[in-house]
N, CA, C and O of each residue as an XYZ file, in Angstrom:
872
protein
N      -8.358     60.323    -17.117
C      -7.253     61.014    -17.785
C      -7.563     61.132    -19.277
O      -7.826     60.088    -19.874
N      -7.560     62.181    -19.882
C      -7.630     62.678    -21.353
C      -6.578     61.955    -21.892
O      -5.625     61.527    -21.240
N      -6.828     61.757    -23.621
C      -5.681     61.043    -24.336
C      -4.799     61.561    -24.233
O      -3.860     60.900    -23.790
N      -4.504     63.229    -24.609
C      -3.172     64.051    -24.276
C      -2.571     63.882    -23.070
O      -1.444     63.386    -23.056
N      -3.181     64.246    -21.901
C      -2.508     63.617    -20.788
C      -1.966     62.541    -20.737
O      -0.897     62.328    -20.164
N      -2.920     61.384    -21.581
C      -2.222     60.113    -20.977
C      -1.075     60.077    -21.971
O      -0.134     59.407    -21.545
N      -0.858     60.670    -23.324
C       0.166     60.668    -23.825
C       1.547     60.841    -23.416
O       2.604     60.212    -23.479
N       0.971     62.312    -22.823
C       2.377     63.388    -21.974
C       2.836     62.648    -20.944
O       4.015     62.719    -20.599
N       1.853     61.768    -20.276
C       2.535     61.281    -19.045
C       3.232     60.014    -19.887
O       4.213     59.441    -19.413
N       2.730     59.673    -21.001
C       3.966     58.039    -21.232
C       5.161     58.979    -21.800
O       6.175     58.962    -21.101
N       5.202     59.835    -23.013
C       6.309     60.279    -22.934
C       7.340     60.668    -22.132
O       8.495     60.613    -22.553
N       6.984     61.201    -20.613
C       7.600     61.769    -19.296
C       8.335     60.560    -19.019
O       9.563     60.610    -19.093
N       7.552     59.091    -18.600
C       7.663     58.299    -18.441
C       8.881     57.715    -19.014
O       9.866     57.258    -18.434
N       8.566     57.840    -20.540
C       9.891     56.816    -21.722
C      10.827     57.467    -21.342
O      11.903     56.944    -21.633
N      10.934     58.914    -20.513
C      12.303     59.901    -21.496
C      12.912     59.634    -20.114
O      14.134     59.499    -20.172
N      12.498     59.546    -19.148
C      13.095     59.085    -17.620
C      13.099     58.011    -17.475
O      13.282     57.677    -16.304
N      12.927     56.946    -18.428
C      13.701     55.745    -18.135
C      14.793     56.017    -19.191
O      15.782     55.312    -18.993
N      14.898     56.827    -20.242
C      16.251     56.493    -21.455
C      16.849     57.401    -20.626
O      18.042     57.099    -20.665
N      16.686     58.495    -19.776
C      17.365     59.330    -19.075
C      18.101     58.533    -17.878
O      19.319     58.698    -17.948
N      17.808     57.935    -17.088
C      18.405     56.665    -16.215
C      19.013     56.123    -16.607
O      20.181     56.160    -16.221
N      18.528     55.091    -17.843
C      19.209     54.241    -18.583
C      20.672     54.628    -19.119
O      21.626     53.850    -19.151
N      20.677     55.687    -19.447
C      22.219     55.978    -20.290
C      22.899     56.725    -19.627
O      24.128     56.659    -19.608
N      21.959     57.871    -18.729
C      23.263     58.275    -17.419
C      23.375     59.795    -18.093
O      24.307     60.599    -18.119
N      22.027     59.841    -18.623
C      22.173     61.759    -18.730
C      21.700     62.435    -18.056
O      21.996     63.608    -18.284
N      20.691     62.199    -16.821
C      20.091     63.158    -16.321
C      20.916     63.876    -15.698
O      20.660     65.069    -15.537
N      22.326     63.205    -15.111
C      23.356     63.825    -14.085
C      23.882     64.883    -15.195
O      24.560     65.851    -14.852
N      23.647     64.723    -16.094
C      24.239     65.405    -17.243
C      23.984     67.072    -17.542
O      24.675     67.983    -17.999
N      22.422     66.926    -16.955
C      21.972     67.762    -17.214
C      21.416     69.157    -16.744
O      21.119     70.260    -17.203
N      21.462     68.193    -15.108
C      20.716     68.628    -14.081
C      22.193     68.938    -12.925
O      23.288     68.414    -13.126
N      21.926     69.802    -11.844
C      22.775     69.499    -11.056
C      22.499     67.853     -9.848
O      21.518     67.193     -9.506
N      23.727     67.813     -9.620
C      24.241     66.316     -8.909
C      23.468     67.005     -7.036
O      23.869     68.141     -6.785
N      22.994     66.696     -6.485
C      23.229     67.098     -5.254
C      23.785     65.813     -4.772
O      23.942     64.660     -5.175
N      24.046     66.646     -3.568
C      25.388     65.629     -2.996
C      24.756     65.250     -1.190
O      24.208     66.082     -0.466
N      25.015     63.935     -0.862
C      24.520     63.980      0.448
C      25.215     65.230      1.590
O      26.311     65.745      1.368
N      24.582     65.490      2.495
C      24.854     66.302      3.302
C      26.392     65.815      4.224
O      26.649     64.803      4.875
N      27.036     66.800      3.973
C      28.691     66.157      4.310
C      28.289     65.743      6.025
O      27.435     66.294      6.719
N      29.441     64.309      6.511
C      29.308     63.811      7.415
C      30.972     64.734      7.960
O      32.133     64.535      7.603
N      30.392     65.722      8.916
C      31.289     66.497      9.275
C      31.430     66.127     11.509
O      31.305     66.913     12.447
N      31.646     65.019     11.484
C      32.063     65.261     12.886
C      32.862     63.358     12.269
O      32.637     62.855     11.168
N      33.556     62.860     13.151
C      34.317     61.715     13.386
C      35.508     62.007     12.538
O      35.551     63.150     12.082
N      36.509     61.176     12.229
C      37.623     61.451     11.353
C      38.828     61.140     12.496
O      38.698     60.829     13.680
N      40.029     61.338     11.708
C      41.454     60.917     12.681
C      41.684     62.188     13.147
O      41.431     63.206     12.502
N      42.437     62.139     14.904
C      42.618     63.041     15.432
C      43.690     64.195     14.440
O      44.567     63.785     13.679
N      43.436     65.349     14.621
C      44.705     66.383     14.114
C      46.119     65.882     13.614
O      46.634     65.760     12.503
N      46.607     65.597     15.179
C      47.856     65.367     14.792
C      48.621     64.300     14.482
O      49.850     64.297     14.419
N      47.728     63.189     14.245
C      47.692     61.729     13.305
C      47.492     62.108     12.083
O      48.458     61.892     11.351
N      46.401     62.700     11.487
C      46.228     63.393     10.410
C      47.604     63.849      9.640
O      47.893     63.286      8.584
N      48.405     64.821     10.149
C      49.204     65.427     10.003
C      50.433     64.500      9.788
O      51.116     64.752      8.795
N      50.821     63.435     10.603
C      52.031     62.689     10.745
C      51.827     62.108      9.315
O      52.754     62.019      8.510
N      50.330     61.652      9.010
C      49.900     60.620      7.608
C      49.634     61.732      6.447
O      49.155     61.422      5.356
N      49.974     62.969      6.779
C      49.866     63.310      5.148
C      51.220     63.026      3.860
O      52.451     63.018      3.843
N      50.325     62.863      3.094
C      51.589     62.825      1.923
C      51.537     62.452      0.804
O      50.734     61.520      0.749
N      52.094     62.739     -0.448
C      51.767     62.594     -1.720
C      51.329     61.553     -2.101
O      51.321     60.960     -1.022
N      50.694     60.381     -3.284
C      50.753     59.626     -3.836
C      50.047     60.036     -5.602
O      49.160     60.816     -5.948
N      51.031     58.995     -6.469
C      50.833     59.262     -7.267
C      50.399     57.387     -8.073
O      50.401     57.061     -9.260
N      50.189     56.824     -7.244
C      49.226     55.673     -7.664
C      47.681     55.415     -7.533
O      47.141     55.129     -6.464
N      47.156     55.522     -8.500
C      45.604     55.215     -7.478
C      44.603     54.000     -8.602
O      44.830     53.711     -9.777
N      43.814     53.648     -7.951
C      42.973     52.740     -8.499
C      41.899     53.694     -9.448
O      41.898     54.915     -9.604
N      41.061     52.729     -9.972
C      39.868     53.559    -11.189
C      39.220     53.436    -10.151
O      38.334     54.289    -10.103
N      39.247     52.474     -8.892
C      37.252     52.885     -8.114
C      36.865     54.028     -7.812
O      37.626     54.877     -7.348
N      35.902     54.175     -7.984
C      35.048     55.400     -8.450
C      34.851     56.064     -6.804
O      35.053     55.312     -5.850
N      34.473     57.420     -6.590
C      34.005     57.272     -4.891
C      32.977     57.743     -4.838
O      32.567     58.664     -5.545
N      32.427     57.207     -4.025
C      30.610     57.107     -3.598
C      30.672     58.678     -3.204
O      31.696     59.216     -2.783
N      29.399     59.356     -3.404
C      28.831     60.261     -3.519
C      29.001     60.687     -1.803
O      29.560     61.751     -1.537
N      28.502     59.818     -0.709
C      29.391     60.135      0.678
C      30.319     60.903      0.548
O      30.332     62.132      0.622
N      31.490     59.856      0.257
C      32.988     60.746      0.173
C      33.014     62.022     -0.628
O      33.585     63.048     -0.259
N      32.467     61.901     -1.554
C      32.751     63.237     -2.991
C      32.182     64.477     -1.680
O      32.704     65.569     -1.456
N      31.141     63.948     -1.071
C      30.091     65.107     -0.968
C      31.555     65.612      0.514
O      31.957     66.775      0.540
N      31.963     64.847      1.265
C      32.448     65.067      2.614
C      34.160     65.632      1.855
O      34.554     66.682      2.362
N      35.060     65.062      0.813
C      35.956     66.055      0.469
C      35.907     67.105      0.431
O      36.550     68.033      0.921
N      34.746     66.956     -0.455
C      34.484     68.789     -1.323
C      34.121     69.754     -0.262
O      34.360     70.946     -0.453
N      33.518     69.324      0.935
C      32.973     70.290      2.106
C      34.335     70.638      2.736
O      34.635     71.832      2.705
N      35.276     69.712      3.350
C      36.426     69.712      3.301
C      37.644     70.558      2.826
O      38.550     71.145      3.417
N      37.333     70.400      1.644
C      38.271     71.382      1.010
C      37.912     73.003      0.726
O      38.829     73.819      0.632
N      36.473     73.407      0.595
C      35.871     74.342      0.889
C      34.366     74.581      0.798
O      33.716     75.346      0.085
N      34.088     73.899      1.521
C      32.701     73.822      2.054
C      32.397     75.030      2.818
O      33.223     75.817      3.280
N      30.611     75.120      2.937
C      30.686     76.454      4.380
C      30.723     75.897      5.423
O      30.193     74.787      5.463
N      31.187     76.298      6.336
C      31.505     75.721      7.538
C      30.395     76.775      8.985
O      30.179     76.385     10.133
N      30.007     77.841      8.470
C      29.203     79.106      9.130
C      28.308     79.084      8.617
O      28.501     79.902      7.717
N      27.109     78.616      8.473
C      25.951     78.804      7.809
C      25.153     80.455      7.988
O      24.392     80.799      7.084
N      25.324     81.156      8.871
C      25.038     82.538      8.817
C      25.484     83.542      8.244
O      24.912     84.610      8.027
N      26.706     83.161      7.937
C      28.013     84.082      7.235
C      28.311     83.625      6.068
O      28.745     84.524      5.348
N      28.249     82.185      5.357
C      28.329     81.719      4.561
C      29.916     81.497      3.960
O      30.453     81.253      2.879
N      30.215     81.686      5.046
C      32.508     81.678      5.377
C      32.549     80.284      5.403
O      31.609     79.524      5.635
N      33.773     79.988      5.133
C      34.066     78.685      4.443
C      35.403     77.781      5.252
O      36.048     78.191      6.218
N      35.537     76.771      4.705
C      36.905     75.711      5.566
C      38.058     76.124      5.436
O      38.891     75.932      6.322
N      38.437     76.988      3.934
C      39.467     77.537      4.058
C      39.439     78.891      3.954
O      38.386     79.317      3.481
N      40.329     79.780      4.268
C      40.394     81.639      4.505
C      40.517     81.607      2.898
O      40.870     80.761      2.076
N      40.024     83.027      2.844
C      40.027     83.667      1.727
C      39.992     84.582      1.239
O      38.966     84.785      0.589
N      41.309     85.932      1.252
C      41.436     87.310      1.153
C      40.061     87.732      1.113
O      39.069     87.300      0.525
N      40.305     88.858      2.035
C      39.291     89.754      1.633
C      38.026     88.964      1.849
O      36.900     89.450      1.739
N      38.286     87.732      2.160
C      36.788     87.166      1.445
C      36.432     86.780      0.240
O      35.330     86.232      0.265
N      36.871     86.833     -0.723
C      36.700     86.976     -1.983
C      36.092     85.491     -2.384
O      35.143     85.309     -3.147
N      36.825     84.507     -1.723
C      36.176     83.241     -2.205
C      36.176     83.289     -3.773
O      35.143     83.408     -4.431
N      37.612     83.169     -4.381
C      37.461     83.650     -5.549
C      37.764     82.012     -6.384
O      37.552     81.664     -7.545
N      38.256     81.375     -5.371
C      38.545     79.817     -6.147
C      37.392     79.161     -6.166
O      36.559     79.180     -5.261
N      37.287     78.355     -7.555
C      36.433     77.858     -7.760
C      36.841     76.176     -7.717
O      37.928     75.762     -8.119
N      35.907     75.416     -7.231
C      36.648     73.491     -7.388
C      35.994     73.058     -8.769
O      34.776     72.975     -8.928
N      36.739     72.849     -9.542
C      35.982     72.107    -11.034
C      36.391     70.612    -10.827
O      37.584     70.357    -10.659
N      35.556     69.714    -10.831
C      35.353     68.322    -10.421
C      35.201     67.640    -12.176
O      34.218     67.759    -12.909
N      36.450     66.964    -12.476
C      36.821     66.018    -13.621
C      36.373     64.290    -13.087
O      36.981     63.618    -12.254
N      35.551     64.025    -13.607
C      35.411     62.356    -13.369
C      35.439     61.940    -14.846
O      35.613     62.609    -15.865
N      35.221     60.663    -14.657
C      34.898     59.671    -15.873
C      33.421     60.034    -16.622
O      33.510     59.672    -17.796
N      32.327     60.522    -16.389
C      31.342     60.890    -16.565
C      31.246     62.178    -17.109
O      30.401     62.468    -17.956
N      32.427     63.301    -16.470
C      32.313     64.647    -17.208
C      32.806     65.997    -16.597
O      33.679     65.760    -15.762
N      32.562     67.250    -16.716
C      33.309     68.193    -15.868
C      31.865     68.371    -15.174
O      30.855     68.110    -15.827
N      31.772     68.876    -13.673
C      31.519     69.520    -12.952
C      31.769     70.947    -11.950
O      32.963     70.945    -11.648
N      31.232     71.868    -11.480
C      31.660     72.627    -10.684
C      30.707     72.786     -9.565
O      29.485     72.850     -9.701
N      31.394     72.848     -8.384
C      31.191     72.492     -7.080
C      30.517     73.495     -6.508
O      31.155     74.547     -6.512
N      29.548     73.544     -6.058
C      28.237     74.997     -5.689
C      28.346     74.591     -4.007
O      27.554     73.848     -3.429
N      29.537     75.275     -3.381
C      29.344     75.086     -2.247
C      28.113     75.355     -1.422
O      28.058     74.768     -0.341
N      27.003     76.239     -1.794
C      25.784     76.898     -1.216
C      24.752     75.762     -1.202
O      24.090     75.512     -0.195
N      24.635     75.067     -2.376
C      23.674     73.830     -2.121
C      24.101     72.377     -2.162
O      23.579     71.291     -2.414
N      25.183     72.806     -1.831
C      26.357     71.205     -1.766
C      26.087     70.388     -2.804
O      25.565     69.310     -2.516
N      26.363     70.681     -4.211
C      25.713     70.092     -5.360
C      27.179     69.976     -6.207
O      28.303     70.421     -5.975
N      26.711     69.304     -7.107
C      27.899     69.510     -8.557
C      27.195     70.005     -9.644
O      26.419     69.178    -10.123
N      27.218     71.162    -10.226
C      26.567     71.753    -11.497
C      27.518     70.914    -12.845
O      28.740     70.831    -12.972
N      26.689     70.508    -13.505
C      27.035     70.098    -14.630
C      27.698     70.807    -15.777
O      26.959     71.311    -16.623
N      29.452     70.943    -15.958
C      29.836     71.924    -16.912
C      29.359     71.496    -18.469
O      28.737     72.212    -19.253
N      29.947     69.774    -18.742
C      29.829     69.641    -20.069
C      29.954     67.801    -19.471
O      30.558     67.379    -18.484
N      29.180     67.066    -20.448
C      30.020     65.737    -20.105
C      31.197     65.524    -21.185
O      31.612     66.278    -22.065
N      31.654     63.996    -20.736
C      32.794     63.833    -21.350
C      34.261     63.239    -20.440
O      34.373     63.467    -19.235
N      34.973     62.717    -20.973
C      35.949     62.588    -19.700
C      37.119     63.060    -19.958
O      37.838     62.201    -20.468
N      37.757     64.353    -19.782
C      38.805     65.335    -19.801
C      39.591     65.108    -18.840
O      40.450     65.970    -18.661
N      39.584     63.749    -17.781
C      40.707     63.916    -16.749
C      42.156     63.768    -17.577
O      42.969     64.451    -16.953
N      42.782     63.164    -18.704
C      44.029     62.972    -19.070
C      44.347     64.910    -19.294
O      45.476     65.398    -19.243
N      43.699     65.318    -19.414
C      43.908     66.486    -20.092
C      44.454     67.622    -18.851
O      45.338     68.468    -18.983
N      43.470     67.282    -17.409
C      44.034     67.786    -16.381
C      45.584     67.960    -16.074
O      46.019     68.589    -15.109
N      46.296     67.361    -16.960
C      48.220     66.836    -16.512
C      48.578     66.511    -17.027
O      47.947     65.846    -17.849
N      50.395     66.659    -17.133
C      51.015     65.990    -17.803
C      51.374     64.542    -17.031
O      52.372     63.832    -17.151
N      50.808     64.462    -16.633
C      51.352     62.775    -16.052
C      50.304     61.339    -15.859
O      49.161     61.263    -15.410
N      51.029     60.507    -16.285
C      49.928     59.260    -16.766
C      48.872     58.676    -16.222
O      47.969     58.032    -16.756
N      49.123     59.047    -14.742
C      48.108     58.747    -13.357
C      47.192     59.326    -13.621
O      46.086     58.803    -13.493
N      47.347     60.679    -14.106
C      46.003     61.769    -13.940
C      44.291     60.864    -14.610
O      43.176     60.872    -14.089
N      44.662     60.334    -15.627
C      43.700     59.430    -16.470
C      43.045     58.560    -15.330
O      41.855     58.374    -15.076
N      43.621     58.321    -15.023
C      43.690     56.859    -13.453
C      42.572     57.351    -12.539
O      41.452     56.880    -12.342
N      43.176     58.427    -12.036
C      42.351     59.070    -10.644
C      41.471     59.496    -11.119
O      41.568     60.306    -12.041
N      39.733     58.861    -10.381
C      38.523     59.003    -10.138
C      38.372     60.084    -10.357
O      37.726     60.326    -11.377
N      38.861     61.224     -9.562
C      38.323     62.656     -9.335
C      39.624     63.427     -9.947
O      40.728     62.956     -9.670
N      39.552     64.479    -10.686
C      40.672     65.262    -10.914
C      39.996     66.671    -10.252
O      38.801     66.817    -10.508
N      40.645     67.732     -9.419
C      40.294     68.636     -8.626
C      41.270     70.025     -9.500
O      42.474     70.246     -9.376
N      40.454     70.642    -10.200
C      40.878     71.801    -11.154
C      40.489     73.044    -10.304
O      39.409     73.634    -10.284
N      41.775     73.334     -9.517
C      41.351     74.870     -8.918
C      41.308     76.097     -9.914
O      42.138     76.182    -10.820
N      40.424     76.946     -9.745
C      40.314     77.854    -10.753
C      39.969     79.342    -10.130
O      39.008     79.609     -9.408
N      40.906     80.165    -10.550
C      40.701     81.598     -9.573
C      39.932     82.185    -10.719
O      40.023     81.903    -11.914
N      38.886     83.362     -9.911
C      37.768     84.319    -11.037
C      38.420     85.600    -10.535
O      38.124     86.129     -9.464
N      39.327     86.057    -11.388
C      39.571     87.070    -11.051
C      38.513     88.670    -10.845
O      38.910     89.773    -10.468
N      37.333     88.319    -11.184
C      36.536     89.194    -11.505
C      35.791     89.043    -10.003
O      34.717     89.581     -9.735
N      36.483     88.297     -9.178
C      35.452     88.594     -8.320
C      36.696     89.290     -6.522
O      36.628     89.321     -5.293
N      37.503     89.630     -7.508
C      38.465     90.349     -6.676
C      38.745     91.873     -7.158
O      39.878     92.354     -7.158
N      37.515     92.622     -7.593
C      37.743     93.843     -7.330
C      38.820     94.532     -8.067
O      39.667     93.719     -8.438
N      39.023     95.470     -8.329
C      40.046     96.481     -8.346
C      41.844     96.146     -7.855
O      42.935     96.698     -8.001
N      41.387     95.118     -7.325
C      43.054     94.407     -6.814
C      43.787     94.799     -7.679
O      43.178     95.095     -8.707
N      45.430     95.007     -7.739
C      46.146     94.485     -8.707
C      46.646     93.160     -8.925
O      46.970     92.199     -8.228
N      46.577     93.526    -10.439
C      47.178     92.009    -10.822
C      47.997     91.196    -10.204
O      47.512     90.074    -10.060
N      49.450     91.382     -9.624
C      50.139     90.454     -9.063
C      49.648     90.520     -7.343
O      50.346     89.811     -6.619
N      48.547     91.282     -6.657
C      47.992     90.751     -5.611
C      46.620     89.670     -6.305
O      46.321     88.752     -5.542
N      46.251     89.695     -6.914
C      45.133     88.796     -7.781
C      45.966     87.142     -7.636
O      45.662     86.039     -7.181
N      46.983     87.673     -8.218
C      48.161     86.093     -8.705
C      48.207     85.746     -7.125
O      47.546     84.793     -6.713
N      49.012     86.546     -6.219
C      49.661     86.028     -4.757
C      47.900     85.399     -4.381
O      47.671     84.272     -4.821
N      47.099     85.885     -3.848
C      46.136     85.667     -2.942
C      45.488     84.633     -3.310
O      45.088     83.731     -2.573
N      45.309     84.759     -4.908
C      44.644     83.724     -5.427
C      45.889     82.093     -5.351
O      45.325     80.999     -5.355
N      47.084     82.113     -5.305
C      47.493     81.135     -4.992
C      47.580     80.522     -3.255
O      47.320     79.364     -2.929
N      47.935     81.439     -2.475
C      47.922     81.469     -1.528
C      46.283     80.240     -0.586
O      46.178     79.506      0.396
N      45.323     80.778     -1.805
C      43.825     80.466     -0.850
C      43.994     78.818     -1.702
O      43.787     77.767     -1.096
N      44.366     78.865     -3.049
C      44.464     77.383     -3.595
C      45.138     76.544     -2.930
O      44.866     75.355     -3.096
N      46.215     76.923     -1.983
C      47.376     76.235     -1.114
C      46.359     75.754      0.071
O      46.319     74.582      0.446
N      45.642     76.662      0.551
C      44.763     76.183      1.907
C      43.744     74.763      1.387
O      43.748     73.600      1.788
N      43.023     75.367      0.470
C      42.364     74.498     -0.281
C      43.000     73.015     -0.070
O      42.780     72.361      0.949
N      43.844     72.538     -1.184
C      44.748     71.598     -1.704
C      45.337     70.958      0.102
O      45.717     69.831      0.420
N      45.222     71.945      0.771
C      46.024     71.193      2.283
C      44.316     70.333      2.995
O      44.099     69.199      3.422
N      43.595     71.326      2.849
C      42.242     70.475      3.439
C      41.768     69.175      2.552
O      40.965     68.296      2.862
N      42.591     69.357      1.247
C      42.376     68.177      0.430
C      42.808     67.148      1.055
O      42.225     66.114      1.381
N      44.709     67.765      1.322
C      45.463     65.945      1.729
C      45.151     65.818      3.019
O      45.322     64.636      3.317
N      44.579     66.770      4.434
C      44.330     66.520      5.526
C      42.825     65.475      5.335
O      42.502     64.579      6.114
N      42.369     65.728      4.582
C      41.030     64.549      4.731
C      41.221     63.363      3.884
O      40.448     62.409      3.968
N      42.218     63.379      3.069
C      42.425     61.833      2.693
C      43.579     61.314      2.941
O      44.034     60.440      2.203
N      44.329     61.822      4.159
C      45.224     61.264      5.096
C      43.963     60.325      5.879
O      43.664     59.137      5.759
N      43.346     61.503      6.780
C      41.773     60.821      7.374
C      41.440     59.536      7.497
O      41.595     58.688      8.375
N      40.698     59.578      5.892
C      40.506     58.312      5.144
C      40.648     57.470      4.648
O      39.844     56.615      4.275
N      42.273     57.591      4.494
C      43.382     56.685      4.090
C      43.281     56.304      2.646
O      43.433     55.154      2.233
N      42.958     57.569      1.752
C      42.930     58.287      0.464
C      43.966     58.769     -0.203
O      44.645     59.691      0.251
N      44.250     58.082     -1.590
C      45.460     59.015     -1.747
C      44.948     60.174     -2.687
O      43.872     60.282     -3.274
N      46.287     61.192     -2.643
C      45.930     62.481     -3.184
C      47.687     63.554     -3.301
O      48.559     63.706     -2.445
N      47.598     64.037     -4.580
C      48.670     64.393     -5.226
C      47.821     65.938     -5.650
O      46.651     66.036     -6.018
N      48.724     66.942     -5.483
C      48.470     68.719     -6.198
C      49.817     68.627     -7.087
O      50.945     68.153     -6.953
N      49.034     69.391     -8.144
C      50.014     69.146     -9.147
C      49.872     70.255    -10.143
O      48.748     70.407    -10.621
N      51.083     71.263    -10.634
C      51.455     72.075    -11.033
C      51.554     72.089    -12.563
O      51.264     73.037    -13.292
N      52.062     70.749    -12.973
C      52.645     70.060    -14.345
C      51.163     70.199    -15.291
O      50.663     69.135    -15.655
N      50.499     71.444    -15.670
C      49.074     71.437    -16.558
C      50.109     71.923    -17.976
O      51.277     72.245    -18.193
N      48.967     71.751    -18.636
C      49.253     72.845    -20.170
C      47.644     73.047    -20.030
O      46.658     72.406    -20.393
N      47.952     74.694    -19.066
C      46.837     75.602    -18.678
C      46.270     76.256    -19.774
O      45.151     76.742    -19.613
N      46.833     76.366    -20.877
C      45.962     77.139    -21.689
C      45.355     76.389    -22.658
O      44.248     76.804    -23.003
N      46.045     74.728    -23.559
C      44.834     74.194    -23.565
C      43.573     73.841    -22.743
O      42.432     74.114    -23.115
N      43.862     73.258    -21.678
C      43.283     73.071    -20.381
C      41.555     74.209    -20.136
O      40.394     73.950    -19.818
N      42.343     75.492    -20.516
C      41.183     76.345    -19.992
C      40.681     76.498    -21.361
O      39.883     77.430    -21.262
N      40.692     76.180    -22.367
C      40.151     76.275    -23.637
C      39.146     75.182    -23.460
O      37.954     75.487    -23.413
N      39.545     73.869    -23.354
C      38.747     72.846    -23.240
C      37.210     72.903    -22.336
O      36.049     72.597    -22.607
N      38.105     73.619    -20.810
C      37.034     73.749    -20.029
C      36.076     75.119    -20.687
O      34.900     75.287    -20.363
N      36.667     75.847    -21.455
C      35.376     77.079    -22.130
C      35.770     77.982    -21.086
O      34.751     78.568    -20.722
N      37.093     78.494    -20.224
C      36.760     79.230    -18.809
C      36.923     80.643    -19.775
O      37.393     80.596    -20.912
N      36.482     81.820    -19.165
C      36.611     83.093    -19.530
C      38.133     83.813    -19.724
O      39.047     82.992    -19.638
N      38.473     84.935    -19.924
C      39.718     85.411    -20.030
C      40.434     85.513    -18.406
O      41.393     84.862    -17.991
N      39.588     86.593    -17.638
C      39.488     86.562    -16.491
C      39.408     85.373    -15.465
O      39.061     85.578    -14.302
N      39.773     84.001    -15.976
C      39.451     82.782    -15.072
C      40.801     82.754    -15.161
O      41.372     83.270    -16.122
N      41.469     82.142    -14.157
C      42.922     81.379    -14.362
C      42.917     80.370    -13.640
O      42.367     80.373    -12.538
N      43.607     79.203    -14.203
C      43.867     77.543    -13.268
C      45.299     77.979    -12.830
O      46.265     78.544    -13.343
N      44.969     77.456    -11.667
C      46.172     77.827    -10.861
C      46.649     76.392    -10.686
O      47.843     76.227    -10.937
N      45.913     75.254    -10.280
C      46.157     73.902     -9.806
C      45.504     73.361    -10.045
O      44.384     73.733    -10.394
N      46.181     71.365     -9.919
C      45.007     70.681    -10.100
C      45.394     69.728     -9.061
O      46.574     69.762     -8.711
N      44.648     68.921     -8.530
C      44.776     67.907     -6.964
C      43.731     66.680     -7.847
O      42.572     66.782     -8.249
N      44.914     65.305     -7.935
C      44.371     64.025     -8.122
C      43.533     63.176     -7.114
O      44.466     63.036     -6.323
N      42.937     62.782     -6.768
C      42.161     62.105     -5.563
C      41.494     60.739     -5.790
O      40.991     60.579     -6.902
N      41.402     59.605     -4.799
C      41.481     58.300     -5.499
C      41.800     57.446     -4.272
O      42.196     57.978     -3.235
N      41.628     56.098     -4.386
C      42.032     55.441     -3.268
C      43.543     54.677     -4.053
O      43.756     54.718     -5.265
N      44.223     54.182     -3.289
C      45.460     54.062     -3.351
C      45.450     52.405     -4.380
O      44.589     51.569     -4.105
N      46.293     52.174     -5.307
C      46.384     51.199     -6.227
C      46.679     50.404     -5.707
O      47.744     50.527     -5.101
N      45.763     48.784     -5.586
C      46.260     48.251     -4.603
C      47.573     47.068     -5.065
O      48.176     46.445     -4.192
C-alpha cells in the first residue's frame, strides 16, 4: 500500500469511528429499516375491541423491528408489482407523506426502500403539539399531504381526500398498536404553520395530522 493510500484509508477509518461514535452517520445517510415482519399479530376483531386512545407513554425508544413493522402498517406497499399500498388513496395519488420525529431528529419514511431519509437532526417532537406528552412519545408521526402530486384537483377536493387517506393511515396506526399492546394518540391540536416552517415543508405541502406512538407509561 502507497503512503497516500495508507493515509486515505486511516482517515476513512478515524471519520467512521467519530461517525459511530456520536451518532451522525444516521444523520446523514438514509436509516434502512429491517424488512417488516408482516404475517402473526392479534386476530381482527380483538384488534378492534383493543383499539383506543392513550395519552401516556414512556421515553423507551422502539427498536428498529417495530419502527420498520408500524410504518409498513400504516402505509407500507403491500403489492410489490403495483407498488399500492396498506391504505387507499384517491386516485392513487399517495399524496401523504409519514414524517418520523424522534429524539435523534426528523425523518421521512420512503416506503419503496423501507428506509427513513434523513430530513434534519435535532429533536422537534415538543413542537409536533400542543400537549405535554408529545415531548414524551418516542416517535411523533407528522402526516403531511403534497398537494402537487394531486393534479389539477380542486382545492377543497385536495383538502377532503387528502384528509380522508390521513384517517386510513392514523387507523392502521392504532390497529397495529392495539396488536402490540402500544399506545398511540392522532392529534389535531398543532400550530401548523410554525410546525411547517420548522420542518422547511414547501407552500404546496400541508400537515394535516400528527399520531403520538410509544409504549404505555408504566
Amino acid at each position: 500500500m502507497s503512503r497516500a493510500s495508507f493515509i486515505i484509508t486511516s482517515i476513512v477509518w478515524a471519520l467512521s469511528i467519530i461517525c459511530a461514535t456520536a451518532g451522525y452517520c444516521d444523520e446523514r445517510q438514509p436509516i434502512k429499516l429491517p424488512n417488516p415482519q408482516v404475517d402473526g399479530g392479534k386476530p381482527l376483531m380483538q384488534v378492534l375491541r383493543e383499539r383506543s386512545s392513550s395519552r401516556s407513554f414512556s421515553p423507551e425508544k422502539l427498536p428498529a423491528q417495530i419502527l420498520s413493522n408500524l410504518l409498513w402498517a400504516a402505509f407500507g406497499i403491500n403489492r410489490q408489482d403495483t407498488g399500492k399500498r396498506t391504505a387507499p388513496s384517491a386516485v392513487n395519488w399517495q399524496e401523504i407523506d409519514i414524517y418520523v420525529a424522534t429524539a435523534e431528529g426528523l425523518y421521512l419514511y420512503d416506503a419503496k426502500t423501507q428506509a427513513l431519509n434523513p430530513v434534519f437532526s435535532g429533536d422537534i417532537r415538543k413542537a409536533t403539539g400542543r400537549q405535554d406528552f408529545v415531548r414524551e412519545a418516542p416517535v411523533n408521526l407528522i402526516y403531511v399531504a403534497d398537494f402537487s402530486r394531486m393534479g389539477t384537483a380542486p382545492k377543497e377536493d385536495k383538502e377532503l381526500y387528502s384528509a380522508a387517506d390521513t384517517g386510513f393511515i392514523s387507523q392502521n396506526v392504532y390497529l397495529y398498536c392495539a396488536s402490540e399492546g402500544m399506545a398511540t394518540v392522532v392529534r389535531g391540536s398543532i400550530d401548523k404553520q410554525s410546525l411547517a416552517k420548522t420542518m422547511k415543508l414547501r407552500p404546496d405541502q400541508k400537515i394535516i395530522l400528527a399520531q403520538s406512538v410509544g409504549y404505555s407509561k408504566k
